[in-house]
MARTORBA-903487 format. One record per residue: x, y, z of N, C-alpha, C, O in turn. Coordinates in Angstrom, 3 decimals. Example, Ala and Ser with C-alpha at 12.3 -4.5 7.8 and 13.67 -1.06 7.14 Angstrom:
BEGIN
+----------+----------+----------+----------+----------+----------+----------+----------+----------+----------+----------+----------+
:      npx :      npy :      npz :     capx :     capy :     capz :      cpx :      cpy :      cpz :      opx :      opy :      opz :
+----------+----------+----------+----------+----------+----------+----------+----------+----------+----------+----------+----------+
:   13.190 :   -5.690 :    7.800 :   12.300 :   -4.500 :    7.800 :   13.200 :   -3.300 :    7.800 :   14.236 :   -3.319 :    8.465 :
:   12.850 :   -2.250 :    7.080 :   13.670 :   -1.060 :    7.140 :   12.900 :    0.030 :    7.870 :   13.409 :    1.138 :    8.039 :
+----------+----------+----------+----------+----------+----------+----------+----------+----------+----------+----------+----------+
END
This chain:
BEGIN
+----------+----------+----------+----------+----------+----------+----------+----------+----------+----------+----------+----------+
:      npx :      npy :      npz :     capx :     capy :     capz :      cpx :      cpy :      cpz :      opx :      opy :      opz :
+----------+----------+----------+----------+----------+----------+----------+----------+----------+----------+----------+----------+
: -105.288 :   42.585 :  -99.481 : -104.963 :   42.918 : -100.840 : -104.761 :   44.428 : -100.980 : -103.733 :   44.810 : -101.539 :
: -105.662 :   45.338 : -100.517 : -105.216 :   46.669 : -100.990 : -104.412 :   47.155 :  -99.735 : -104.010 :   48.315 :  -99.829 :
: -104.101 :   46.492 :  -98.581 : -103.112 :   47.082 :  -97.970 : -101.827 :   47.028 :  -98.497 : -100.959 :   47.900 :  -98.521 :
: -101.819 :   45.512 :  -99.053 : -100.864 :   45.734 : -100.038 : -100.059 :   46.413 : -100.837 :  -98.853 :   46.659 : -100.798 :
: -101.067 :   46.725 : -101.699 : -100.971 :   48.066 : -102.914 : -100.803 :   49.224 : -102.169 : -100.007 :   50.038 : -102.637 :
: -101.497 :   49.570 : -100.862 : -101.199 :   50.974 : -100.329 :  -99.639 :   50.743 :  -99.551 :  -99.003 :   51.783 :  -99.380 :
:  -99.255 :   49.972 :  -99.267 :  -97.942 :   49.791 :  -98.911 :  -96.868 :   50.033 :  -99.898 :  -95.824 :   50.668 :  -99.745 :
:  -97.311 :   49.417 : -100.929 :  -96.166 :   49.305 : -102.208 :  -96.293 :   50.557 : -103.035 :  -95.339 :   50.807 : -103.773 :
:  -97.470 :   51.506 : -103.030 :  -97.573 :   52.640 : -103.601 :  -96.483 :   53.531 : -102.430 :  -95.454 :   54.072 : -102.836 :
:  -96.799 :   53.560 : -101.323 :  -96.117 :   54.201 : -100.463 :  -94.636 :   54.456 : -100.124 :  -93.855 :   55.298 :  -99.681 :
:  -94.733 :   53.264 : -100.586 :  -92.695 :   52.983 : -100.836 :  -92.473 :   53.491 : -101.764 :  -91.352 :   53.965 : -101.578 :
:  -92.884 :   53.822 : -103.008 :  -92.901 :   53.777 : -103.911 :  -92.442 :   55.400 : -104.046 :  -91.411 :   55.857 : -104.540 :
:  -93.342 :   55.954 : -103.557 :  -92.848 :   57.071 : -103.187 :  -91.939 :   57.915 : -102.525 :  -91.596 :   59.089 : -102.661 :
:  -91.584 :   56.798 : -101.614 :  -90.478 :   57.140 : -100.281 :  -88.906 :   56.769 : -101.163 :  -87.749 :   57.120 : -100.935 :
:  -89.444 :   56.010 : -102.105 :  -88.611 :   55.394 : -103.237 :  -87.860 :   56.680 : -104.161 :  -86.696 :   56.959 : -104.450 :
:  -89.215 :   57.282 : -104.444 :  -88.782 :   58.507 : -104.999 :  -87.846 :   59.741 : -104.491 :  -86.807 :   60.193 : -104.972 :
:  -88.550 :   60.095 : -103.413 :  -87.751 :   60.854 : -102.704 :  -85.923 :   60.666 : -102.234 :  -85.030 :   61.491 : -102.041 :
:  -85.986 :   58.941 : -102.184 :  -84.576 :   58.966 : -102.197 :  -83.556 :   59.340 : -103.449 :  -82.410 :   59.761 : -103.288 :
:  -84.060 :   59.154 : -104.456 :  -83.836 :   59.965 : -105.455 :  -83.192 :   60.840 : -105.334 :  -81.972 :   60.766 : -105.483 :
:  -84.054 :   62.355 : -104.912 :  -83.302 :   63.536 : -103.869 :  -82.151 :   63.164 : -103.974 :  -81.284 :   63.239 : -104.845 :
:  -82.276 :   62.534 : -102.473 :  -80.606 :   62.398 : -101.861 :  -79.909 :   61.933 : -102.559 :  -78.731 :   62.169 : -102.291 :
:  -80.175 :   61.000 : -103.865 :  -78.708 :   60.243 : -104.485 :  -78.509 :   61.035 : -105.690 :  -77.746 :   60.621 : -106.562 :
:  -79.224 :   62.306 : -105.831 :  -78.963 :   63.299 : -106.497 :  -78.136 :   64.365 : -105.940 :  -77.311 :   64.946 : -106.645 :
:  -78.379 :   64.748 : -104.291 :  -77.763 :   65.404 : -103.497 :  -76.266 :   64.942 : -103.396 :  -75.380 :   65.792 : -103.491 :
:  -75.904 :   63.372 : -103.170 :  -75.010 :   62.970 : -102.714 :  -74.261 :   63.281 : -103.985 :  -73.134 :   63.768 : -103.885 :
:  -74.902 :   62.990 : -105.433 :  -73.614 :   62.987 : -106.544 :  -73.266 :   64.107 : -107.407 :  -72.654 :   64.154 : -108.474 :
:  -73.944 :   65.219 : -106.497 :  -73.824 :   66.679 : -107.046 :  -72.387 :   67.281 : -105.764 :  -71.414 :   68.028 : -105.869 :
:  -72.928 :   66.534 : -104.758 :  -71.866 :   67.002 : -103.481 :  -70.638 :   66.229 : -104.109 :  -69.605 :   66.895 : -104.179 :
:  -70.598 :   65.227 : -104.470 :  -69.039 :   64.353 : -104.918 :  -69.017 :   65.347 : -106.659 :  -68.058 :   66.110 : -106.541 :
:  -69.304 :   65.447 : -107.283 :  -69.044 :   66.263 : -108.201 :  -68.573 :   67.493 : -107.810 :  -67.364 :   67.571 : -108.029 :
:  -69.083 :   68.579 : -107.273 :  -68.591 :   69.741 : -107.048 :  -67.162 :   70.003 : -106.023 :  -66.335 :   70.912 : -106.095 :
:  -67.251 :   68.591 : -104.863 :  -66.002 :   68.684 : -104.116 :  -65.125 :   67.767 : -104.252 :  -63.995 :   68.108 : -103.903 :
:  -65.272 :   66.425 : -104.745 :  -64.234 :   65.554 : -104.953 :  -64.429 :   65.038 : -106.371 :  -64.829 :   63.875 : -106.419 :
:  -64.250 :   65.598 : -107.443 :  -64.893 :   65.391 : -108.524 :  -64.163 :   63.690 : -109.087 :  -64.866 :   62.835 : -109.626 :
:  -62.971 :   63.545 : -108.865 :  -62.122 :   62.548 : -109.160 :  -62.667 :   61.396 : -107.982 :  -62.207 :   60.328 : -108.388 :
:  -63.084 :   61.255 : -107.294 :  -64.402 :   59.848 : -106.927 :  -65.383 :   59.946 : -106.762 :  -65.968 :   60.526 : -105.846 :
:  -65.880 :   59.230 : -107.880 :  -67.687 :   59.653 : -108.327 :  -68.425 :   58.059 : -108.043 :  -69.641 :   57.879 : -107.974 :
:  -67.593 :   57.214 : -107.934 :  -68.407 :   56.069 : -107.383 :  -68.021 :   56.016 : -105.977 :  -67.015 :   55.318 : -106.107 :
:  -68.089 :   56.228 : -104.861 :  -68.312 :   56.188 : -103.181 :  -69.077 :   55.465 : -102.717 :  -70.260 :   55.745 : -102.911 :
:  -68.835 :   54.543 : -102.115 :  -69.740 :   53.377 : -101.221 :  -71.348 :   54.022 : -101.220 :  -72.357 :   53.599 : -101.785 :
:  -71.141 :   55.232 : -100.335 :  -72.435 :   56.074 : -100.052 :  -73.125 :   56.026 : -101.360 :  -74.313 :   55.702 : -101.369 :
:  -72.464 :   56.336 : -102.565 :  -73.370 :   56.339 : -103.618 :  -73.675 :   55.404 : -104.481 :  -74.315 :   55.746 : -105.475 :
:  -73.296 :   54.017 : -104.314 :  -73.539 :   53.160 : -104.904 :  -74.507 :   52.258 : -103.862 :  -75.095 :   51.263 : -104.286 :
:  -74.605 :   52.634 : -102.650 :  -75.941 :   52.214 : -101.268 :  -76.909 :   52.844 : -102.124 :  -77.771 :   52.120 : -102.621 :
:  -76.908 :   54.396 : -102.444 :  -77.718 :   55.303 : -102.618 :  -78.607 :   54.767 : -103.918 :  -79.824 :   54.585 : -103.958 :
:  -77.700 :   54.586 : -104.885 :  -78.372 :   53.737 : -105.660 :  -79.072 :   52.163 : -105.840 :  -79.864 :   51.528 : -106.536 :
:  -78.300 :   52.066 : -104.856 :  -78.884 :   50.198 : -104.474 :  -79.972 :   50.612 : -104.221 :  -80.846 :   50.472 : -105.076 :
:  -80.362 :   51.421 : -102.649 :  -81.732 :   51.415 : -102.058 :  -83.152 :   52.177 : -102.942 :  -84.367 :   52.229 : -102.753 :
:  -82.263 :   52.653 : -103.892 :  -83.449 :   53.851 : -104.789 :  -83.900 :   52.483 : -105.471 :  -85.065 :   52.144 : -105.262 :
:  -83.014 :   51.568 : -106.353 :  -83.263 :   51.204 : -107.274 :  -84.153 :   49.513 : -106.721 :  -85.028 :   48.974 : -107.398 :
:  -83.678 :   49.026 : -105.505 :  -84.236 :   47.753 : -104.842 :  -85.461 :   48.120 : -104.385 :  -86.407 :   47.334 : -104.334 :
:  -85.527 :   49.580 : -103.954 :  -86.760 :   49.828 : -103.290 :  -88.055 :   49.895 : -104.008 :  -89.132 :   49.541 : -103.528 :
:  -87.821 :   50.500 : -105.499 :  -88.870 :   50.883 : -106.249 :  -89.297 :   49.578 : -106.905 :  -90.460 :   49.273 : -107.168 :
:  -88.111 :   48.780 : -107.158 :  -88.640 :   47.626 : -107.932 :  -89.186 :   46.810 : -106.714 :  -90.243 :   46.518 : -107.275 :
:  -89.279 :   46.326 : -105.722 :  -90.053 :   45.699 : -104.403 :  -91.343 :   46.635 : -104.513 :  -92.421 :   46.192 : -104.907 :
:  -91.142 :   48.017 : -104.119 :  -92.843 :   48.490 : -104.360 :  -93.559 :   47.885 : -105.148 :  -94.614 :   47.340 : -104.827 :
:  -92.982 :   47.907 : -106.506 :  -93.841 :   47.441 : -107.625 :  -94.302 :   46.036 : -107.425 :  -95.461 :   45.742 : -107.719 :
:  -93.596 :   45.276 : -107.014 :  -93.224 :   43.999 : -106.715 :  -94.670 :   43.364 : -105.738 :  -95.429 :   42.426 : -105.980 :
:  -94.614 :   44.492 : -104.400 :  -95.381 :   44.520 : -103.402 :  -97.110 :   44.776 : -104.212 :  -98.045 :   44.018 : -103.953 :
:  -97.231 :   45.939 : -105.158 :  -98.575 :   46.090 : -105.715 :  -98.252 :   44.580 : -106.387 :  -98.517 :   43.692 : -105.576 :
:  -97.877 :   44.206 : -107.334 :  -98.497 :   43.227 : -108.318 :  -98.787 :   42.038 : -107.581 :  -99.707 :   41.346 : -108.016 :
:  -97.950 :   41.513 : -106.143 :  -98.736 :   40.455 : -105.445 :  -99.777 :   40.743 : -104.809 : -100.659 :   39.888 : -104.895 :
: -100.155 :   42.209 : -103.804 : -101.654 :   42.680 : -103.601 : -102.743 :   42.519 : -104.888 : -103.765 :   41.864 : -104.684 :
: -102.521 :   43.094 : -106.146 : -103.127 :   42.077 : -107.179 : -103.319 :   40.546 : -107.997 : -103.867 :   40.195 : -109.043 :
: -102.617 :   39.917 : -107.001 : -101.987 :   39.046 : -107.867 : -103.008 :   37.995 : -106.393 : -103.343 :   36.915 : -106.879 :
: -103.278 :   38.069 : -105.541 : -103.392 :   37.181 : -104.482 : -104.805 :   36.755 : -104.548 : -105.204 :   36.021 : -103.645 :
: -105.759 :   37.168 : -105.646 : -106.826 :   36.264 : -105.670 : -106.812 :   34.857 : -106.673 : -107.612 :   33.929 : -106.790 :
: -105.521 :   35.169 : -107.325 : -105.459 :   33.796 : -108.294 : -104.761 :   33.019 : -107.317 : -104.685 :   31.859 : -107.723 :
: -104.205 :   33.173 : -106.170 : -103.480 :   31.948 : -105.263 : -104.606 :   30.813 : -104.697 : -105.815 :   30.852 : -104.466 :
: -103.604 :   29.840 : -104.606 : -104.912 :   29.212 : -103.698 : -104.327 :   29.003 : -102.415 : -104.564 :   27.985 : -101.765 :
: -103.338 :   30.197 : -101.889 : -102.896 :   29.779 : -100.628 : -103.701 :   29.895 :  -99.809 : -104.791 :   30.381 : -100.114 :
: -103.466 :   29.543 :  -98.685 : -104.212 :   29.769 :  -97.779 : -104.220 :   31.137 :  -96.632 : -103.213 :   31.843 :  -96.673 :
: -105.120 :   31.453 :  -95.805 : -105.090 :   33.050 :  -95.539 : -104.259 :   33.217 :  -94.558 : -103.848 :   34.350 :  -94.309 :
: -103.889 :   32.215 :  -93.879 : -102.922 :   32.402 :  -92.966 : -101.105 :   32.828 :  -93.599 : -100.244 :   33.667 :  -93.334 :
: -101.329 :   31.266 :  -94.857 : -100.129 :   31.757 :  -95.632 :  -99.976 :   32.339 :  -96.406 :  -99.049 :   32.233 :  -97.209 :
: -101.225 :   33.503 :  -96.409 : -101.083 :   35.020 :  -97.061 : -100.870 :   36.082 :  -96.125 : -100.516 :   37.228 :  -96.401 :
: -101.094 :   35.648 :  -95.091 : -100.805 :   36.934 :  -94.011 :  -99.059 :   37.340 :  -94.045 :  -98.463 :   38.412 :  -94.152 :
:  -98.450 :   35.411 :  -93.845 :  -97.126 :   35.781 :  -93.917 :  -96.494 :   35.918 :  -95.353 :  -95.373 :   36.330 :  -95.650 :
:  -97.238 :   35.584 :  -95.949 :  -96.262 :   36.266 :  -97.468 :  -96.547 :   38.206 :  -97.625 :  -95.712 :   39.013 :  -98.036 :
:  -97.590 :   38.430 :  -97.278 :  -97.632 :   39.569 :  -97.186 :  -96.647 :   40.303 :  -96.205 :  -96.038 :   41.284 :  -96.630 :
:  -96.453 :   39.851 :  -94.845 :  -95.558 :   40.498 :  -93.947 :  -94.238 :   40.270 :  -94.891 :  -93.572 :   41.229 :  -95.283 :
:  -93.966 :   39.104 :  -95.173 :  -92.612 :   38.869 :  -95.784 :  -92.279 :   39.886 :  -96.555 :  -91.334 :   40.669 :  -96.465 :
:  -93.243 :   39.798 :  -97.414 :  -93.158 :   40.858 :  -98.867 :  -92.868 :   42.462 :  -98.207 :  -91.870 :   43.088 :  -98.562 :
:  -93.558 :   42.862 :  -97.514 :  -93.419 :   44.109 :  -97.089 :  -92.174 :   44.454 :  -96.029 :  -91.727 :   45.599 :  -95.966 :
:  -91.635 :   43.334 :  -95.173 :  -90.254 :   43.525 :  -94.719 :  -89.099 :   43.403 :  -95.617 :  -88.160 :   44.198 :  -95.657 :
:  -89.241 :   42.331 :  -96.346 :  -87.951 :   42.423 :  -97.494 :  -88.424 :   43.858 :  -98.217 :  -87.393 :   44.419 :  -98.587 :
:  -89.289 :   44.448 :  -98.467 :  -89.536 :   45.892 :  -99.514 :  -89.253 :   46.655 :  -98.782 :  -88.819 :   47.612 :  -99.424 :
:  -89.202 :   46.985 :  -97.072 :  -88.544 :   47.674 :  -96.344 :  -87.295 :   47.849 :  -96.260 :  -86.678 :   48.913 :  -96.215 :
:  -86.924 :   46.821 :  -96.238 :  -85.158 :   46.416 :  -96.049 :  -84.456 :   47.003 :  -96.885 :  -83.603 :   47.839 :  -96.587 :
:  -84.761 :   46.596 :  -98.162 :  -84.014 :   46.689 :  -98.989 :  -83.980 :   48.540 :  -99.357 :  -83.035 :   48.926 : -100.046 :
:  -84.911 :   49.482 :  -98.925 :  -85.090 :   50.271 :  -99.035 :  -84.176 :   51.020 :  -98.144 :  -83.022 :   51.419 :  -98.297 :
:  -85.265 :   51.115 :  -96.893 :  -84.478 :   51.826 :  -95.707 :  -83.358 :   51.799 :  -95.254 :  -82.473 :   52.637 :  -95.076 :
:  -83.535 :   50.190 :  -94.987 :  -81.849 :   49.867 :  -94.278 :  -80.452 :   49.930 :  -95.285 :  -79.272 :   50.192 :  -95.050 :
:  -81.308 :   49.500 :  -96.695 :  -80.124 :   49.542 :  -97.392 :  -79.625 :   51.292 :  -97.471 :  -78.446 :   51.640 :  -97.543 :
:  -80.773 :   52.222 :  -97.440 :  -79.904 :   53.608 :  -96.933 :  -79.750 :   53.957 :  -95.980 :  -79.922 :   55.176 :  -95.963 :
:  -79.534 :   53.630 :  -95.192 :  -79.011 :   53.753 :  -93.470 :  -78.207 :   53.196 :  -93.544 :  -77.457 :   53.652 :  -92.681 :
:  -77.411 :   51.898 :  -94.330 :  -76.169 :   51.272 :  -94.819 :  -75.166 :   52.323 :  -95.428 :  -73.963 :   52.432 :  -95.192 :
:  -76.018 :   53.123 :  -96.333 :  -74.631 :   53.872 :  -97.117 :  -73.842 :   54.754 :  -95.716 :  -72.672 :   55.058 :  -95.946 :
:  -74.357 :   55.148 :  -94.405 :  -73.555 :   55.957 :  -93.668 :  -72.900 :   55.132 :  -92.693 :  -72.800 :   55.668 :  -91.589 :
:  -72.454 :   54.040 :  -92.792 :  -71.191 :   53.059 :  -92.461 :  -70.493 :   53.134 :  -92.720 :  -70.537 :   54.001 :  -93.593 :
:  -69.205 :   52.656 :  -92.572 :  -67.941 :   52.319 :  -93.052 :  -67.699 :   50.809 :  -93.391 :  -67.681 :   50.015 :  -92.450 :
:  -67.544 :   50.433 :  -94.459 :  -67.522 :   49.046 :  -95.235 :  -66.668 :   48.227 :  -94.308 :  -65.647 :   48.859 :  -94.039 :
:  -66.709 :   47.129 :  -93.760 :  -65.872 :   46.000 :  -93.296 :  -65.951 :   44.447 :  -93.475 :  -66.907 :   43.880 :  -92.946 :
:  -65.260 :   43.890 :  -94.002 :  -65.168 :   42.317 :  -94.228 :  -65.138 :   41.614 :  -93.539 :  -65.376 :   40.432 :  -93.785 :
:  -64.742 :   42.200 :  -92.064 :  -64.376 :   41.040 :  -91.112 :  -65.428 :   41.081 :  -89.685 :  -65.400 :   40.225 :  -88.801 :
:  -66.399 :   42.361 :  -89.711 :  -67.844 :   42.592 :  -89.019 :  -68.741 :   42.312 :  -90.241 :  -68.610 :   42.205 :  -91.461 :
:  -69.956 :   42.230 :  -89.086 :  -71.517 :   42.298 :  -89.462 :  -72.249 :   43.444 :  -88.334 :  -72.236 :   43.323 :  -87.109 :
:  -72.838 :   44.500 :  -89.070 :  -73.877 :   45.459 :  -88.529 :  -74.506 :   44.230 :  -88.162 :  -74.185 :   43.093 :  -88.506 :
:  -75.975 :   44.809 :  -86.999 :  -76.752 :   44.654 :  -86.852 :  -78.012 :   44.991 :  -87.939 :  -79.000 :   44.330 :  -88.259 :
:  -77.545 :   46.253 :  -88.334 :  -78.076 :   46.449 :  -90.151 :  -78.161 :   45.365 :  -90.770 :  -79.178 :   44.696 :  -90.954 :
:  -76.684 :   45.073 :  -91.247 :  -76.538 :   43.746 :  -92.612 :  -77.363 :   42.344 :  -91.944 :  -78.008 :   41.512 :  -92.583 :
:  -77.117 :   42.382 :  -90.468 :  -78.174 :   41.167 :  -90.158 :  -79.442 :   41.601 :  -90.778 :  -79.721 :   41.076 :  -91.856 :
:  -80.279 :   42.490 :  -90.271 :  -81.430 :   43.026 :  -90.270 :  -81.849 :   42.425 :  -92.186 :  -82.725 :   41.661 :  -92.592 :
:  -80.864 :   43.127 :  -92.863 :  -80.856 :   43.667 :  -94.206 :  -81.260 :   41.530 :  -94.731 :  -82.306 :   41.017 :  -95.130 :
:  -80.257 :   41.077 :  -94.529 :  -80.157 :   39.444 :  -94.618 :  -81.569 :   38.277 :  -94.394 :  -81.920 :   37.325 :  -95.092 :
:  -82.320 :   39.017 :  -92.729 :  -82.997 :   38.156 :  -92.448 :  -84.528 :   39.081 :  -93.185 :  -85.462 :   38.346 :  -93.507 :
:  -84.654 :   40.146 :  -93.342 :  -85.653 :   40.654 :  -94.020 :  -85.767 :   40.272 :  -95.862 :  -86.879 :   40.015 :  -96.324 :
:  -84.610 :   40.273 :  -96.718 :  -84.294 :   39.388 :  -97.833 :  -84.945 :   38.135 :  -97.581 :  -86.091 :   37.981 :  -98.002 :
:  -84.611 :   37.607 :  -97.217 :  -84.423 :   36.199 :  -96.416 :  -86.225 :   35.574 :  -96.601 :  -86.617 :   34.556 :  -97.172 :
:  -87.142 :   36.811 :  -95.761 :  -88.391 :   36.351 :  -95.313 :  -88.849 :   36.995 :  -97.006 :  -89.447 :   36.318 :  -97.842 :
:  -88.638 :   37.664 :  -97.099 :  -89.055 :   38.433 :  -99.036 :  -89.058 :   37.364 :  -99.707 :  -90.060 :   36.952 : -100.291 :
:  -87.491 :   36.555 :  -99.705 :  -87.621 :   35.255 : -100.750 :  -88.726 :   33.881 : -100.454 :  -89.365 :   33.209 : -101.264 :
:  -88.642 :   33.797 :  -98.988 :  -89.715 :   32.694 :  -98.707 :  -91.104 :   32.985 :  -99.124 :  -91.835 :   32.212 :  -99.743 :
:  -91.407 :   34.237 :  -98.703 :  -93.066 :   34.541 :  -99.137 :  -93.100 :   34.621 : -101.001 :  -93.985 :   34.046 : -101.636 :
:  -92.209 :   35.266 : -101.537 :  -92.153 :   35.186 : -103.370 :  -92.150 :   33.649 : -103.434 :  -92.966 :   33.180 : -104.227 :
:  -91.532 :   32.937 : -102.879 :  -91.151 :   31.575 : -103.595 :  -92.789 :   30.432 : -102.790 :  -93.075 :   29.331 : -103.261 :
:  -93.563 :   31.065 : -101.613 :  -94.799 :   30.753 : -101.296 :  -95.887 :   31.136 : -101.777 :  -96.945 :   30.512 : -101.695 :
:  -95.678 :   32.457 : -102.457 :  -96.952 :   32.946 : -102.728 :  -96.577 :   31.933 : -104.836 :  -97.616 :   31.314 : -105.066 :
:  -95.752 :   31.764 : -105.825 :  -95.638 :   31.463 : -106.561 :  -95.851 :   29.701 : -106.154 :  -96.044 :   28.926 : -107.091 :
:  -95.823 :   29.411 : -105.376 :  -96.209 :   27.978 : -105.296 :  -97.877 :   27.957 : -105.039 :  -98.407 :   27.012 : -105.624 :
:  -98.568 :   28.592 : -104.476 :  -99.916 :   29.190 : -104.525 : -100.369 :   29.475 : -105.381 : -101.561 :   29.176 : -105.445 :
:  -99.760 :   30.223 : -106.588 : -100.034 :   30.513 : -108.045 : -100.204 :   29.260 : -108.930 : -101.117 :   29.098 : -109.741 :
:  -99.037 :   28.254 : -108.621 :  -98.759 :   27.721 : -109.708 :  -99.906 :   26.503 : -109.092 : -100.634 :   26.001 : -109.949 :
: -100.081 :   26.021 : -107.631 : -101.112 :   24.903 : -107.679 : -102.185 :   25.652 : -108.364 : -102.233 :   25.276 : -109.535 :
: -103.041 :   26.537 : -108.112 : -104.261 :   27.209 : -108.701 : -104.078 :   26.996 : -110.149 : -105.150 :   26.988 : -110.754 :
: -103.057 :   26.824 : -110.861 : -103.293 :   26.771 : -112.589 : -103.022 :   25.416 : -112.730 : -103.607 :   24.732 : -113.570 :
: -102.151 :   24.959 : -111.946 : -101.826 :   23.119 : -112.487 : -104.150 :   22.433 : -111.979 : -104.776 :   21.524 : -112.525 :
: -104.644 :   23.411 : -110.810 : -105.760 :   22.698 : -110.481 : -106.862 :   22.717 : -111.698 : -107.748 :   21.877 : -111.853 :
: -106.667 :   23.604 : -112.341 : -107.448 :   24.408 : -113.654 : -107.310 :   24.421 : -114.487 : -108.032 :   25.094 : -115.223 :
+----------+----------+----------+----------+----------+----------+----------+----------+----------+----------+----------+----------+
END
C-alpha cells in the first residue's frame, strides 16, 4: 500500500518536471517556427504530462483504496505491478515517443512497449474494481 503512494507521488513529480520540457518545446516552436504550434513532439509532450499525472494520482488512490478489496494478495501484487507499469508507460515512453517520426505502416518497439504496459494498467483497474465491488455486494 504505501509503496504504492510512494510510487504515484514520485511520478507525480517526474510528471511535473515534464512540464519543463513541454514548456521548453512550445516556447522553442513559438520563437522559431511560430506558424506550427501543434508538432507531433508537442502534442506527445502533452499526452505524457497529462497521462502521467492523472495515473500518479490514479496509482495513490488504489495504494489507498486496497484495504476495501477483498482481492487476494497475490492478485494485489499484480494489480499493483500492473498499475505502476501502465503509470510508467504512459509517462516515460509516451515521452521518448515524441522524438520519433510518426508512421502508419511500422510499430516501435516503444508503441509495443506503450500497448502491452496499457494493456496490464487496464487488467489490474478492471481486477482491482472487481475486488472492490465483491467486498460491497459481501456487505
Amino acid at each position: 500500500m504505501a509503496m504504492n503512494m510512494l510510487c504515484g507521488f514520485f511520478l507525480l513529480f517526474f510528471c511535473g518536471l515534464m512540464g519543463v520540457f513541454l514548456r521548453m518545446e512550445v516556447v522553442q516552436q513559438y520563437v522559431f517556427s511560430p506558424g506550427i504550434s501543434d508538432s507531433w513532439r508537442i502534442s506527445l509532450f502533452r499526452s505524457s504530462h497529462a497521462h502521467g499525472t492523472l495515473f500518479a494520482l490514479l496509482q495513490i488512490v488504489y495504494g489507498l483504496s486496497i484495504p476495501y478489496s477483498s482481492s487476494r494478495n497475490f492478485t494485489r501484487i499484480f494489480q499493483s505491478i500492473g498499475i505502476g507499469i501502465g503509470a510508467w508507460v504512459m509517462s516515460l515512453l509516451v515521452f521518448l515517443e515524441s522524438y520519433s517520426t510518426p508512421s502508419v505502416s511500422t510499430w516501435t518497439w516503444n508503441q509495443l512497449c506503450i500497448g502491452i504496459g496499457l494493456s496490464l494498467w487496464m487488467l489490474a483497474i478492471a481486477s482491482h474494481g472487481y475486488g472492490l465491488a465483491a467486498r460491497i455486494w459481501r456487505e
